[in-house]
N, C-alpha and C positions, 0 to 999 in steps of 0.2 A: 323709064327706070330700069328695065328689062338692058339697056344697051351699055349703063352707067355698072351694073352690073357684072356684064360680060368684060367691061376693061377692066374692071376693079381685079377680077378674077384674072385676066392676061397679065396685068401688073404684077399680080403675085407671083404666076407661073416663071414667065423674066425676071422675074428676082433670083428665085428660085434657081435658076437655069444660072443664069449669073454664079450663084452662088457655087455648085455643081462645077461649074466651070474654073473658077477659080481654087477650088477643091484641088480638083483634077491636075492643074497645071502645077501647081504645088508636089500633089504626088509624083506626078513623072520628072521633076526637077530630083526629088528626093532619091528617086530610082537611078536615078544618070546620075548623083554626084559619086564619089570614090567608096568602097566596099566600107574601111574602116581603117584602121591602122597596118602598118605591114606584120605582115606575121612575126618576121623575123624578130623585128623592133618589140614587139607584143611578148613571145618570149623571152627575149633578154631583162623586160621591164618584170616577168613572173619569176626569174630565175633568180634575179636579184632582190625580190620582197622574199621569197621562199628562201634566202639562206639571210636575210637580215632576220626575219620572223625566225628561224631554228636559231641563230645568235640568241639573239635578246630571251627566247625560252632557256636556250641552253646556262646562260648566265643567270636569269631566275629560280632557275631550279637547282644548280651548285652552288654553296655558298662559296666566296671567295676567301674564308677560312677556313678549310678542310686540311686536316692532317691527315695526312700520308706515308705510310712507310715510305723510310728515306730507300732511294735507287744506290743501286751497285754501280760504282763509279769507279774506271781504269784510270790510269794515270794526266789521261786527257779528259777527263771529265764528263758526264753523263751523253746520253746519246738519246733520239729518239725511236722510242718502244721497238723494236724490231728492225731496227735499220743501222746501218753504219757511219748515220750523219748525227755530229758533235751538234749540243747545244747545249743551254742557260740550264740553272737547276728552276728559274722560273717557269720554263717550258716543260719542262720535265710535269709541273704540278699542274701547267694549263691544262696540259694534255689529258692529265688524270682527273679532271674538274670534268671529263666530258665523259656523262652515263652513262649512254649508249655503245658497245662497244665497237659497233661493226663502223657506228658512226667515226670513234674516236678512230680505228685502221686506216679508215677512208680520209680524215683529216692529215693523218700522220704521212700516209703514202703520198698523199699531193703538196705534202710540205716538203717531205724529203724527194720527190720527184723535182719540185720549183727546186732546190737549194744547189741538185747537182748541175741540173740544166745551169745554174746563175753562179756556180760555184763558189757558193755561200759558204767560210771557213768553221763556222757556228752560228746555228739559226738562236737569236734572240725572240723575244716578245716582241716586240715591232714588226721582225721581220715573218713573225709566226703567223699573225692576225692578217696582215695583207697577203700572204700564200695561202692562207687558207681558204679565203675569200673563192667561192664556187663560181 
């Protein structure tokens, strides 16, 4: 009985070991495959949910019927807030639909930055929303 015993019990420890082992070779597969995604790749994907995510707040919390003191318009037609590039009077109210102000400067600067680089004759709404894009 004593001998039925002792395999019984080696049976389990070989199991056991088995088991352990197959553990094991698992974790070091896991170790050795690739860290995770590329960094690079990894911020672009955060860069891009963080200005859709500030979009979609920025349009829930302005409604898109806000009145506005009407803008001081030269003979060429409104201009964006501090700058010298012509655009829509719809642009004019997008602009002003956004709360934040330092946000709204930084919107405006990188539109009329894209516009000269693109030399854009007048920034529309189409052309607003895809320059703004961070």
């Amino acid at each position: 009985m004593e001998n039925e015993q002792i395999a019984s019990r080696l049976q389990a420890v070989e199991h056991k070991l088995e088991r352990l082992e197959t553990l094991l070779v698992s974790l070091s597969q896991k170790l050795d495959a690739p860290a995770g995604p590329d960094p690079a790749t990894a911020n672009a994907a955060m860069q891009e949910w963080v200005t859709d995510y500030v979009s979609l707040r920025l349009q829930q919390l302005v409604p898109h019927t806000c009145d506005h003191p009407s803008q001081v318009e030269d003979a060429h037609g409104p201009y964006l807030e501090g700058t010298d590039v012509p655009c829509t009077d719809d642009v004019v109210r997008r602009v002003g639909r956004i709360p934040i102000p330092f946000v709204r400067e930084m919107v405006v600067q990188r539109v009329a930055q894209k516009a000269r680089e693109e030399q854009i004759a007048r920034v529309d709404v189409a052309y607003f929303e895809q320059a703004a894009t961070f």
